[in-house]
LOKE-621329 format. One record per residue: x, y, z of N, C-alpha, C in turn. Coordinates in Angstrom, 1 decimal, decimal comma. Example, Ala and Ser with C-alpha at 12.3 -4.5 7.8 and 13.67 -1.06 7.14 Angstrom:
    n_X    n_Y    n_Z   ca_X   ca_Y   ca_Z    c_X    c_Y    c_Z
   13,2   -5,7    7,8   12,3   -4,5    7,8   13,2   -3,3    7,8
   12,8   -2,2    7,1   13,7   -1,1    7,1   12,9    0,0    7,9
//
This chain:
    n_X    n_Y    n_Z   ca_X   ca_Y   ca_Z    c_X    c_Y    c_Z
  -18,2    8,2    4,2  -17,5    7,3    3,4  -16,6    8,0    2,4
  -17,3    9,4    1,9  -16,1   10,1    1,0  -15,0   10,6    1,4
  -14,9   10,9    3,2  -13,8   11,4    3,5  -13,0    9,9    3,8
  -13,4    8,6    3,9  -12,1    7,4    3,8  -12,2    7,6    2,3
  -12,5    7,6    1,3  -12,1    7,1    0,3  -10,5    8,3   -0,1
  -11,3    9,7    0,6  -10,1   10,5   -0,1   -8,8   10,5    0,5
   -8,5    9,9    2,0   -7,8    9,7    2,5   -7,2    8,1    2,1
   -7,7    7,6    1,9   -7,2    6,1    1,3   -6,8    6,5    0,0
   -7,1    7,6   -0,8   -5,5    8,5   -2,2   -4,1    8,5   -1,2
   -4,6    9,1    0,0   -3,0    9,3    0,7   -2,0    8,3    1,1
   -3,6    7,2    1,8   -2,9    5,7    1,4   -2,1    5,8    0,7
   -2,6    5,3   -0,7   -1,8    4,9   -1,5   -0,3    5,2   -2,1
   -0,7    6,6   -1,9    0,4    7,4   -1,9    1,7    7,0   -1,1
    1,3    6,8   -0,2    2,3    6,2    1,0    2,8    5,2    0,8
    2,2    4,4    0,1    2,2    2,9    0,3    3,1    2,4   -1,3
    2,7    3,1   -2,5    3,2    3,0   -3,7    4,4    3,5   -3,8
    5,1    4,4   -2,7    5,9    5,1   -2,6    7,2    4,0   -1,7
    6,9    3,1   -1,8    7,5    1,7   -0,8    8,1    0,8   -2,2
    9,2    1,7   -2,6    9,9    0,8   -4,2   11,1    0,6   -3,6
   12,2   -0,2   -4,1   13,6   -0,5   -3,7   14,5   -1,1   -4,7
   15,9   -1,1   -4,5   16,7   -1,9   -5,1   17,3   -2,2   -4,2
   17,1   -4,1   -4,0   18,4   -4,5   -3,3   18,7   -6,1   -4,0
   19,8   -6,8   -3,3   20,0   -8,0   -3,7   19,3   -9,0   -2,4
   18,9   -9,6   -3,1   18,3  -10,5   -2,2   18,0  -12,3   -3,0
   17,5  -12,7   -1,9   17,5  -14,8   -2,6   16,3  -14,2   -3,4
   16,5  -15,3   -4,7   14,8  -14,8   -5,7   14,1  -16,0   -4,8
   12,5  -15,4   -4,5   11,2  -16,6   -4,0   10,4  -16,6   -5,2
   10,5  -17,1   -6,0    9,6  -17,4   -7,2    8,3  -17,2   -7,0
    7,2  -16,7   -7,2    5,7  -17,6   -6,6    5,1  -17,5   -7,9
    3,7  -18,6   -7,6    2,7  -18,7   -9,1    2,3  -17,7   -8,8
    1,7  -17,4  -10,1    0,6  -16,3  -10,6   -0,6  -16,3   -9,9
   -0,6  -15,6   -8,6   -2,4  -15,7   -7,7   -2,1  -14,4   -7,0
   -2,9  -13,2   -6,4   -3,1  -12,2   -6,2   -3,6  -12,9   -4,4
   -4,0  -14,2   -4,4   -5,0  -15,0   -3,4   -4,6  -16,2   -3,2
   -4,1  -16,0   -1,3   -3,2  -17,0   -1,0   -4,2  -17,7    0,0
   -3,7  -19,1    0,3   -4,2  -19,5    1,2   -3,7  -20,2    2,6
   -3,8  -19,8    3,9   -2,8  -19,9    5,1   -3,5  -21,1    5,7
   -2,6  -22,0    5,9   -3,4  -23,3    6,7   -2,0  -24,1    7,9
   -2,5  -24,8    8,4   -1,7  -25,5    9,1   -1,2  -24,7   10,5
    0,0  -25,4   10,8    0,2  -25,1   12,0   -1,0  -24,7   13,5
   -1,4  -25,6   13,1   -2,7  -25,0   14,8   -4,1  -24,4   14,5
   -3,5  -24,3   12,5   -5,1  -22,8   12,6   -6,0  -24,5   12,5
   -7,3  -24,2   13,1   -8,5  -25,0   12,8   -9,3  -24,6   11,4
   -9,1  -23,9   10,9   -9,6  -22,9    9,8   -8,7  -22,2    8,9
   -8,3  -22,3    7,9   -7,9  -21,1    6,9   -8,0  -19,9    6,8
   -7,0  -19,2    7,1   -7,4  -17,2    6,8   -6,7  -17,6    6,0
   -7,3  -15,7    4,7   -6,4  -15,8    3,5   -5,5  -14,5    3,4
   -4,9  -14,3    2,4   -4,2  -13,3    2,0   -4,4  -12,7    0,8
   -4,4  -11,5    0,6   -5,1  -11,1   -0,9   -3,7  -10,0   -1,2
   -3,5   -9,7   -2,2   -2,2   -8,8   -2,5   -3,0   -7,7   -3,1
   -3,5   -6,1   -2,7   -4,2   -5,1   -3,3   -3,5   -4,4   -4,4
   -4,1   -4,3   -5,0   -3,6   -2,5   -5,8   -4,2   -1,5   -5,2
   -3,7   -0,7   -4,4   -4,2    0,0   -3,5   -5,2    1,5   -3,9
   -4,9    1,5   -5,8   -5,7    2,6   -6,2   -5,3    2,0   -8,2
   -6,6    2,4   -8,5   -6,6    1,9   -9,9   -8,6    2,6  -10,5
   -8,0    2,9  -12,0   -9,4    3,0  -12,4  -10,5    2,1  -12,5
  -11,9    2,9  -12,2  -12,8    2,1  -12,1  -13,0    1,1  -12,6
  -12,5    1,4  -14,6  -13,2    0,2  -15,1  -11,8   -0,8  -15,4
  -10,9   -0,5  -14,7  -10,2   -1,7  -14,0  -10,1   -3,0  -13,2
  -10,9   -2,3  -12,1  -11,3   -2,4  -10,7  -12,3   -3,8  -11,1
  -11,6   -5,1  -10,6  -12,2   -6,6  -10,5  -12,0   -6,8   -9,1
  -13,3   -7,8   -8,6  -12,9   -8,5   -7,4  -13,1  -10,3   -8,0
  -12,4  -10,8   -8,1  -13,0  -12,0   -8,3  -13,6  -13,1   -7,8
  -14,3  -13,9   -8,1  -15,2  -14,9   -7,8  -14,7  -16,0   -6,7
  -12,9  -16,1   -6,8  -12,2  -16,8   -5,7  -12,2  -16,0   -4,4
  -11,9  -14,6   -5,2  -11,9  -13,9   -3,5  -13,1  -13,5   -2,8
  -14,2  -13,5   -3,4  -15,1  -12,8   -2,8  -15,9  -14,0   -1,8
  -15,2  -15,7   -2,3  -15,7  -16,8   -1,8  -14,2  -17,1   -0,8
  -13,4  -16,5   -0,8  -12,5  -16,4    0,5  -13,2  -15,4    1,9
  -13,4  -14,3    1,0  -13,9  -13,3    1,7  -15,0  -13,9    2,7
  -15,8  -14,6    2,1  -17,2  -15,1    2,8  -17,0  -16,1    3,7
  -15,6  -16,7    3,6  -15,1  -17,8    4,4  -14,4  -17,3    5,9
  -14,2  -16,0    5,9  -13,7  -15,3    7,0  -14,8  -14,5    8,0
  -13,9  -14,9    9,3  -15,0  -13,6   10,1  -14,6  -12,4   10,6
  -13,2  -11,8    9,7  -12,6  -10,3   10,1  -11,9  -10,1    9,2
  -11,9   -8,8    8,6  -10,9   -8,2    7,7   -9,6   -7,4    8,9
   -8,7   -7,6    8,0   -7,5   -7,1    8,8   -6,5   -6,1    6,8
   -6,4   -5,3    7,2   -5,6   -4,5    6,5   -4,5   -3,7    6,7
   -3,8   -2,9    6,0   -2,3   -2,6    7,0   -3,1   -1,3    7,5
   -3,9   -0,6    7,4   -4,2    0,7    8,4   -6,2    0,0    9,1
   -6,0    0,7    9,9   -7,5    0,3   10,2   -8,5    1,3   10,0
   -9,0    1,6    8,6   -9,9    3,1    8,0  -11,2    3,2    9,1
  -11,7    2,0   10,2  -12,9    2,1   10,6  -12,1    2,7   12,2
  -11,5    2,9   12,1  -10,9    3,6   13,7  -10,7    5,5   13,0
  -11,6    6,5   14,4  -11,2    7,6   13,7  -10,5    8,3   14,4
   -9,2    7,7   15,2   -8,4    8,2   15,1   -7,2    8,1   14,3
   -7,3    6,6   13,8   -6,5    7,0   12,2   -7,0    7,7   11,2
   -8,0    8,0   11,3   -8,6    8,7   10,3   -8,1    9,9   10,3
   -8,0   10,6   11,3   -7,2   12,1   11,8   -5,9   11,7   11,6
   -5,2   10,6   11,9   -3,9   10,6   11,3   -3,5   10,9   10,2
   -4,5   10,4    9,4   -3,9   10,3    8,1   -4,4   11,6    7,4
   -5,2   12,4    8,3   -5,7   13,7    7,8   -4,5   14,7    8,1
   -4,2   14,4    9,0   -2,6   15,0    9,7   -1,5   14,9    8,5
   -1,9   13,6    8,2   -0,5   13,3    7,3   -0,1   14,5    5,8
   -1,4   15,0    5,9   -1,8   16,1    4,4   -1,3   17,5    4,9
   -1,3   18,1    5,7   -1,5   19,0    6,0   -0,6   19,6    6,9
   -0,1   21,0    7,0    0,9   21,2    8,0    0,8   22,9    8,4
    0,9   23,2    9,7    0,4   24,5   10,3    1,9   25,7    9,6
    3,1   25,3    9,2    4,3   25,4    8,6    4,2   25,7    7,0
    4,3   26,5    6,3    4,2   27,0    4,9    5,6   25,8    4,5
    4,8   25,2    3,1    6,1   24,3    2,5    7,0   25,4    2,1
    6,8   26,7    1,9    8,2   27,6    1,9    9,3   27,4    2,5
    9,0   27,2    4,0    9,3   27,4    5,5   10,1   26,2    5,7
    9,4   25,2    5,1   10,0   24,0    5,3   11,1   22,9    4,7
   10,9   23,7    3,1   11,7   23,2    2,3   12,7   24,4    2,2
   14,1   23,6    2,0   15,0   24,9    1,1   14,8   25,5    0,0
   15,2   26,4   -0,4   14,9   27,5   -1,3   15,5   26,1   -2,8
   16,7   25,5   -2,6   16,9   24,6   -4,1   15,4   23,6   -3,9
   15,2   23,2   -3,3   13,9   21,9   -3,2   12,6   22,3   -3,8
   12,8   23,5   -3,0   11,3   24,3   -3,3   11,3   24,4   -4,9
   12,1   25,2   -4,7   12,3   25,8   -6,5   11,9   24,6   -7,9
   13,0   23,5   -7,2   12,6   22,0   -7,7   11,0   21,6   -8,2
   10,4   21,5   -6,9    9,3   20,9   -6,8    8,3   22,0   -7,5
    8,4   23,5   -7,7    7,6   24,4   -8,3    7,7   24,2   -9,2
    8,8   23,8   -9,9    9,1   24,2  -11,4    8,2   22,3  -12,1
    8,4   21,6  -11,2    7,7   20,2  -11,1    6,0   20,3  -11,7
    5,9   21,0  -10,4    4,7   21,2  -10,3    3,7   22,4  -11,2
    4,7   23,2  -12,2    4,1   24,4  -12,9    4,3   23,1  -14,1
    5,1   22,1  -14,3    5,2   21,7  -15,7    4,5   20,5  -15,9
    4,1   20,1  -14,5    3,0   18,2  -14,3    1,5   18,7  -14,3
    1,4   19,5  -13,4    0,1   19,9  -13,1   -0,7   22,1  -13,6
    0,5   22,5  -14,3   -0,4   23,7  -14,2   -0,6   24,2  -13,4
    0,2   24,1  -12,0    0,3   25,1  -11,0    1,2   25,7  -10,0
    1,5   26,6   -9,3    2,5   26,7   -8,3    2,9   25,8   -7,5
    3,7   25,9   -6,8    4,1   25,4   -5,1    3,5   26,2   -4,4
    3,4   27,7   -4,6    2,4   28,6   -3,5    1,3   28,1   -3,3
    0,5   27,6   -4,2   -0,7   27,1   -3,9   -0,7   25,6   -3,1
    0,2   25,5   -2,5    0,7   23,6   -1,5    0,9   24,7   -0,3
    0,7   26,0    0,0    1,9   26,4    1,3    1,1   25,1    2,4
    0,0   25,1    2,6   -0,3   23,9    3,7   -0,3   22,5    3,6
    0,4   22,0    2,6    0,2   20,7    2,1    1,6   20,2    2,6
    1,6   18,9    3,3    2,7   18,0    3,1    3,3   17,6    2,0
    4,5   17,1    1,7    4,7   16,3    0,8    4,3   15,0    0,3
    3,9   14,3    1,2    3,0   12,9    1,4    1,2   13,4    0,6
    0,9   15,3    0,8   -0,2   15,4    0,5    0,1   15,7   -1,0
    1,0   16,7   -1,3    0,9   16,8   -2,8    1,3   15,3   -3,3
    1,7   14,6   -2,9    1,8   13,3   -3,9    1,0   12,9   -4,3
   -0,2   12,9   -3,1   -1,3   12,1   -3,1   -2,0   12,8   -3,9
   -2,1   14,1   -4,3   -2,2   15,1   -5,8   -1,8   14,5   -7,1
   -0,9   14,5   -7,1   -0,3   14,2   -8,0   -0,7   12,8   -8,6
   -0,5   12,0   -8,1   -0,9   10,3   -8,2   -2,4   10,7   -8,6
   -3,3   11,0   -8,4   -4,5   11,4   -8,3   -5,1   11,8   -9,9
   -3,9   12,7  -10,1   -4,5   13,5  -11,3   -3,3   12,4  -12,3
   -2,1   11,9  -12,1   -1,7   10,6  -13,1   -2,6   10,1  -13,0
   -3,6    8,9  -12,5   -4,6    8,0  -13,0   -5,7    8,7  -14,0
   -5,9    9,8  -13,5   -6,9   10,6  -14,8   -8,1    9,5  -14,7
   -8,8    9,5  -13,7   -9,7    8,3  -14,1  -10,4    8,6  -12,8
  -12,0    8,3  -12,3  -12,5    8,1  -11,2  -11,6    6,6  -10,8
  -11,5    6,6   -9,5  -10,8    5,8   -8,7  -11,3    4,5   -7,8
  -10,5    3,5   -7,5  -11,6    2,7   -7,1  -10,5    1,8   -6,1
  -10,6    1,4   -4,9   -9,6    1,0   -4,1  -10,3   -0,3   -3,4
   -9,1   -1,5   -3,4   -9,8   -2,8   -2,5  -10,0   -2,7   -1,7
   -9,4   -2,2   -0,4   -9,3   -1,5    0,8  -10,5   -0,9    1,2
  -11,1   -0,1    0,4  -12,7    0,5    0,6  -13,8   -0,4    0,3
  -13,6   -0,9   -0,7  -14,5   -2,4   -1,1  -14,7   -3,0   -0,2
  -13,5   -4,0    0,2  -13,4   -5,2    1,6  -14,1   -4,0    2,9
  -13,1   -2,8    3,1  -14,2   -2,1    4,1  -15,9   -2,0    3,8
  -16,0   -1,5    2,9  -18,1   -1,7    3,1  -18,1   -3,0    3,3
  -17,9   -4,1    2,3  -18,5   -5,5    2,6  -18,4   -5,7    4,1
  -17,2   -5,8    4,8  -17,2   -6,0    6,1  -18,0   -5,4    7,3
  -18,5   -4,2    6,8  -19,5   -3,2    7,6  -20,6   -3,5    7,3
  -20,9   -4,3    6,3  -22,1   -4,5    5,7  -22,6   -5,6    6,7
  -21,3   -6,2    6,7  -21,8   -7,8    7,0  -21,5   -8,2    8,7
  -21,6   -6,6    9,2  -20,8   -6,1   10,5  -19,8   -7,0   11,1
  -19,1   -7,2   10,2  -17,5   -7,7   10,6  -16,7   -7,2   11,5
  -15,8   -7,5   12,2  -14,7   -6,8   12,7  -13,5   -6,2   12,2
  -13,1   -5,4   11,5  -11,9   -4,4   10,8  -10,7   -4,1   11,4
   -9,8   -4,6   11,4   -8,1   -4,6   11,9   -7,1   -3,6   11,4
   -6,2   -3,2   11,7   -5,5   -2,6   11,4   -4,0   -3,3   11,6
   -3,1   -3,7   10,6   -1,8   -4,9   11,1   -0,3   -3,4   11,4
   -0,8   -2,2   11,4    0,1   -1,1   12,2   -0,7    0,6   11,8
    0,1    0,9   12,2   -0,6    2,4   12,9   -0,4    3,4   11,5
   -1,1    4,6   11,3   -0,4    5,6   10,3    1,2    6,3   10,8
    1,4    6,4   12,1    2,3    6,8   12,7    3,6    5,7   12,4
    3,4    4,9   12,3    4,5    3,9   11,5    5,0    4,2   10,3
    4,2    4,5    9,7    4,1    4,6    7,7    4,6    6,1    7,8
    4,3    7,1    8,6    4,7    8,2    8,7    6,1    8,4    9,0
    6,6    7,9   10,1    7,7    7,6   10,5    9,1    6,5    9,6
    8,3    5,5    9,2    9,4    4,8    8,2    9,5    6,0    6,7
    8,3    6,7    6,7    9,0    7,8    4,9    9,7    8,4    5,7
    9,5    9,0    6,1   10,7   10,0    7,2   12,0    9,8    7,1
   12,2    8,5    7,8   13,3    7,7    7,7   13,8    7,4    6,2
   13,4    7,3    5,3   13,7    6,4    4,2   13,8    8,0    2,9
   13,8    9,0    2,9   13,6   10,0    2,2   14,0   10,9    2,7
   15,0   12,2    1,9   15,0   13,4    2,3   13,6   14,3    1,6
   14,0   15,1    1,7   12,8   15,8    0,7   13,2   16,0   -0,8
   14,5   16,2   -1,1   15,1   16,0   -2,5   14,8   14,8   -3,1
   15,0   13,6   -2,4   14,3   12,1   -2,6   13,3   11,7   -3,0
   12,6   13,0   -1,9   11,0   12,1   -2,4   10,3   13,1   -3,3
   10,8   14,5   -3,6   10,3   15,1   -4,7   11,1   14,6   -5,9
   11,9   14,4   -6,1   12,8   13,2   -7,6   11,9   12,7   -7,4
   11,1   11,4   -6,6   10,3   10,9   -7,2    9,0   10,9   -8,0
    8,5   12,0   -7,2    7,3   12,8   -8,0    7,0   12,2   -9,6
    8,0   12,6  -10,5    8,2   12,4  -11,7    8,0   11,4  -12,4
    8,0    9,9  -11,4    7,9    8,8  -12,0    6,2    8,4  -12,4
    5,3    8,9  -11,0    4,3    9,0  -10,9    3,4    9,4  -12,6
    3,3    8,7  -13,3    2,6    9,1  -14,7    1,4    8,4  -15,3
    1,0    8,4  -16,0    0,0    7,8  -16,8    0,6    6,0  -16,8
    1,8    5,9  -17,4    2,5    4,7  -17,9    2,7    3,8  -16,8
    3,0    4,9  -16,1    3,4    4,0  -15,3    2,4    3,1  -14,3
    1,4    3,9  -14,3    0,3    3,1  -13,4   -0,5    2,2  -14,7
   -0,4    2,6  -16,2   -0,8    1,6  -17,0   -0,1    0,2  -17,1
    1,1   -0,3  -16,9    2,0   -0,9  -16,8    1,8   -1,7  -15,5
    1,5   -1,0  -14,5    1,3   -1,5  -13,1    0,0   -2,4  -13,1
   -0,9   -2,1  -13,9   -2,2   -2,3  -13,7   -2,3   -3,9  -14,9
   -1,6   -4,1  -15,6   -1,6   -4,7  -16,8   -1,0   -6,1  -16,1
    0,5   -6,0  -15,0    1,0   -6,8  -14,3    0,0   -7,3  -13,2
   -0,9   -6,3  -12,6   -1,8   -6,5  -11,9   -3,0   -7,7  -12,4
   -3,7   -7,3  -13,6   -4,4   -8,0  -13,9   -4,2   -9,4  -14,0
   -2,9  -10,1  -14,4   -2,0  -11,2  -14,7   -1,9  -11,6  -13,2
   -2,2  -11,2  -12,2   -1,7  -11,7  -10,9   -0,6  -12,3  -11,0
    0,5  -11,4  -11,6    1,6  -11,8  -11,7    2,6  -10,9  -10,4
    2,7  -11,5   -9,4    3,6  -11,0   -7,9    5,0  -10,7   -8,6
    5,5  -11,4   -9,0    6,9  -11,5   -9,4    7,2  -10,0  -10,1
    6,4  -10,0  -11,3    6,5   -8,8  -12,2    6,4   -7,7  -11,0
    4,8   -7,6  -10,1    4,7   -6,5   -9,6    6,0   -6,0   -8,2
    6,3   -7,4   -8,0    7,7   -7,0   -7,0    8,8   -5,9   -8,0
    9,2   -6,7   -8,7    9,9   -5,8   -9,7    9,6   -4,3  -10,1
    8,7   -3,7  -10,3    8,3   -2,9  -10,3    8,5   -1,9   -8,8
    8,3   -2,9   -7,8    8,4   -2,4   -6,3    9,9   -1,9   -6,1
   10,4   -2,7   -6,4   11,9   -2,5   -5,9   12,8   -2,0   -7,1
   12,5   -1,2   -7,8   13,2   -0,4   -8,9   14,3    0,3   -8,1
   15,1    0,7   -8,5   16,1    1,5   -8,0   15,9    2,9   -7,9
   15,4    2,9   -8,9   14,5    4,6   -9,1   14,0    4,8   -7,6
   14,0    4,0   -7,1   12,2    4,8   -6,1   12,9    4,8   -5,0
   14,0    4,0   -4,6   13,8    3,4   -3,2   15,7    2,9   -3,1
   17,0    2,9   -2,4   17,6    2,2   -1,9   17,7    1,0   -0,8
   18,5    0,5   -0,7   18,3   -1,0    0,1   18,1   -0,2    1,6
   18,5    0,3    1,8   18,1    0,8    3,6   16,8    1,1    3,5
   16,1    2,0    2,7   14,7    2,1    2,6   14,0    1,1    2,1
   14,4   -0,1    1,3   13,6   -1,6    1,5   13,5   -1,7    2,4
   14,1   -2,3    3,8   14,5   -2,6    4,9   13,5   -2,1    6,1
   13,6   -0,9    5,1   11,8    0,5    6,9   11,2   -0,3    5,7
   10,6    0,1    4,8    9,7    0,5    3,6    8,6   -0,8    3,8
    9,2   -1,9    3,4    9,3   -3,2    2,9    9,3   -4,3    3,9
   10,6   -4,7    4,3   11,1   -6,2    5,3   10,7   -5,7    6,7
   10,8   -4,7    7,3   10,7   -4,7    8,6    9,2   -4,5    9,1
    8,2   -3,9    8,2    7,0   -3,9    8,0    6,3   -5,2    8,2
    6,5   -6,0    7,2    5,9   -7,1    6,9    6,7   -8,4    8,2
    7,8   -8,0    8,4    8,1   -9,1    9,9    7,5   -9,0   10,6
    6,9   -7,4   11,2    5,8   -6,7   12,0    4,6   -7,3   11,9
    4,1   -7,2   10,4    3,1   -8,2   10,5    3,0   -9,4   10,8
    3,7  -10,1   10,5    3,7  -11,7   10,5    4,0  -11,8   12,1
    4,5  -11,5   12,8    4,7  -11,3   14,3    2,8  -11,7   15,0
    1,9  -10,4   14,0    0,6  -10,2   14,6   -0,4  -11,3   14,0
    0,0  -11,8   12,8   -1,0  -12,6   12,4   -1,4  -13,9   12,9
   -0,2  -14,5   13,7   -0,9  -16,0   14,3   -2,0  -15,9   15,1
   -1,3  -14,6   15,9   -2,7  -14,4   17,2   -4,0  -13,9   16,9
   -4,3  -13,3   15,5   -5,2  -13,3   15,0   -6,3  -14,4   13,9
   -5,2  -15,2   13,5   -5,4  -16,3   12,5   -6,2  -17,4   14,0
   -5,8  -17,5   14,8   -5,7  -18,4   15,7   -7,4  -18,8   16,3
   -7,8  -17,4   16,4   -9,4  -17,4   17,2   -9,9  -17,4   16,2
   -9,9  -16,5   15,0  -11,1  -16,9   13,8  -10,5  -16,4   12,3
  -11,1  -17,5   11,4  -10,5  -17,1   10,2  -10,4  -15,5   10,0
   -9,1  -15,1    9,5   -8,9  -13,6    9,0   -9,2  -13,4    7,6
   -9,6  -12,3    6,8   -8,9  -11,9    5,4   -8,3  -10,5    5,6
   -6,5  -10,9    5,1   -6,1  -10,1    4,9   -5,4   -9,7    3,8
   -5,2   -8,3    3,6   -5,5   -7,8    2,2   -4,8   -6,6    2,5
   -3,4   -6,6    2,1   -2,2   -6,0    2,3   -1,5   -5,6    0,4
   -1,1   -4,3    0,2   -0,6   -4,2   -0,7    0,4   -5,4   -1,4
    0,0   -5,8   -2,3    0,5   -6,9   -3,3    1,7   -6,9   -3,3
    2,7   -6,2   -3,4    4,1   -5,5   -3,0    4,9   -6,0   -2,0
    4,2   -6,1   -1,0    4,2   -6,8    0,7    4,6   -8,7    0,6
    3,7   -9,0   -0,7    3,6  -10,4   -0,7    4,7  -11,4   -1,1
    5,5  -10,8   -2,2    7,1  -11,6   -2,4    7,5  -11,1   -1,9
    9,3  -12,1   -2,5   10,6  -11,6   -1,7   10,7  -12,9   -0,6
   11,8  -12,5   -0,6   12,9  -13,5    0,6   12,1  -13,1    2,3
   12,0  -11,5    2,1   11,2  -11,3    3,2    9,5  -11,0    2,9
    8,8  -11,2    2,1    7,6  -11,0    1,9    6,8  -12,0    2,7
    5,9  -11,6    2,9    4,7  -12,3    4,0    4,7  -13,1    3,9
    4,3  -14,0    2,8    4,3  -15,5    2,3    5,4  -16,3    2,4
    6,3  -15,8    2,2    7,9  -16,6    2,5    7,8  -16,5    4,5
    7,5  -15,4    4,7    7,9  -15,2    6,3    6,7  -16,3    6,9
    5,2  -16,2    6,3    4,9  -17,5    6,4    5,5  -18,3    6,8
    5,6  -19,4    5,7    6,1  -20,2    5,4    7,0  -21,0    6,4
    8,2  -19,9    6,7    9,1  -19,8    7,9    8,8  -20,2    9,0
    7,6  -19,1    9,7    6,7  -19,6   10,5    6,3  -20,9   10,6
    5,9  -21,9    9,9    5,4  -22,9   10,5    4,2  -23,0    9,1
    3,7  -21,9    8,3    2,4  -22,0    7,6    2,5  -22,5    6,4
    1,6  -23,3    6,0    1,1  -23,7    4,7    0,6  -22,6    4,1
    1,1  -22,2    3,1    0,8  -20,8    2,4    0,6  -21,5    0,8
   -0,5  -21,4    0,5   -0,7  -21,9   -1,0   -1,3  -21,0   -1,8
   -0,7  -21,2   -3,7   -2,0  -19,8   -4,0   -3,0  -20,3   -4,7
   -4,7  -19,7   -4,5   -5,5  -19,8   -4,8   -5,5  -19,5   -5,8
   -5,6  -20,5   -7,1   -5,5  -20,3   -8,3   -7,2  -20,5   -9,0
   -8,3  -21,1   -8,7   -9,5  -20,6   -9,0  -10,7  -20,9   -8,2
//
């Protein structure tokens, strides 16, 4: 279990790294973190939970609505599937590279990210020569929270193993690998490094507690993080992906799923694409 929790830092990393600016229709939604999917054909309700995918411990709430959603389902579905180990080697892949980041970065990037990294953390770039950039993030992010760590994703995973559930995965690590790819140079995604701080995940966490979607979209789609083409991998084409897989899952037995919070507004967010679909999408307010 310690090697998913350390690898679900990389998650996150991945996943918090999915910010944008674009114009799009505003979808308003109430203040609920906990949605509920009904109609269209389901005999049963699956739900939707919106995660913070990493936050301090004594942050870290599940509440009394979800844990009585939770109990109402008979499969967790999340966007990677931690109980399969060949994602697990994915996402161990994802850290690591046989390639010295010397080798791989230009000599301006490098230099960039060293001087980053001697002034954020007290250390070289020499000491990354085997690390991805996806892995120093997940460094980085790591030592910003300054806090033991605590993730929904790992939570909902034990309960579900506990309760020998079935554990889903709604796309692969090779997706998430492939859309940063796409969506970042290396100059891109080390600029972002920087934003990664104390404040900023205090801020995040503060909009979190409020189950306020709207605020935490906002924060998603900053312009800092992300352009409209990288919404588009990052963001919208993701979550069409999912909505694509969810009926055929919703259909045989209630699901919970529990997809970064981020994921959940917007014109294209799950709940709207719902909606679209055919679904009664309501939020569980207590």
């Amino acid at each position: 279990m310690k090697k998913v929790i350390k690898l679900a830092v990389v998650f996150a990393a991945v996943v918090l790294s999915g910010n944008l600016h674009a114009q799009e229709k505003k979808v308003k939604l109430e203040n609920s973190l906990l949605w509920e999917i009904s109609g269209n054909g389901l005999t049963e309700p699956s739900y939707l939970y919106g995660t913070m995918h990493m936050m301090c411990e004594d942050d870290f709430l599940i509440k009394e609505k979800v844990e009585k959603a939770f109990e109402n389902t008979d499969k967790l579905a999340l966007e990677l599937d931690f109980d399969d180990p060949s994602e697990l080697m994915a996402m161990q892949s994802m850290t690591t590279s046989t390639i010295p980041l010397s080798e791989r970065l230009s000599k301006e990037d490098y230099a960039t990210l060293d001087n980053f990294l001697q002034t954020k953390l007290g250390v070289k770039a020499s000491q990354f020569e085997n690390y991805t950039l996806i892995g120093i993030m997940s460094v980085v992010m790591f030592k910003s929270l300054n806090c033991p760590p605590k993730m929904y994703e790992v939570e909902f995973m034990q309960q579900a193993m506990a309760n020998k559930r079935e554990i889903l995965g709604l796309e692969k690590v090779e997706a998430q690998v492939t859309g940063f790819s796409e969506s970042y140079t290396d100059e891109e995604f080390i600029d972002q490094l920087k934003y990664y701080d104390t404040s900023y995940f205090d801020e995040m966490v503060a909009v979190y507690k409020e189950e306020n979607l709207n605020g935490l979209y906002e924060m998603v789609i900053d312009e800092k993080f992300m352009d409209a083409d990288a919404k588009t991998i990052m963001l919208d084409n993701r979550n069409k992906n999912w909505v694509a897989i969810m009926p055929e899952l919703m259909k045989v037995q209630p699901v919970f799923f529990a997809v970064g919070a981020g994921h959940l507004p917007g014109e294209n967010g799950v709940i709207n694409l719902l909606r679209n679909a055919g679904y009664s999408v309501k939020p569980v307010l207590k």
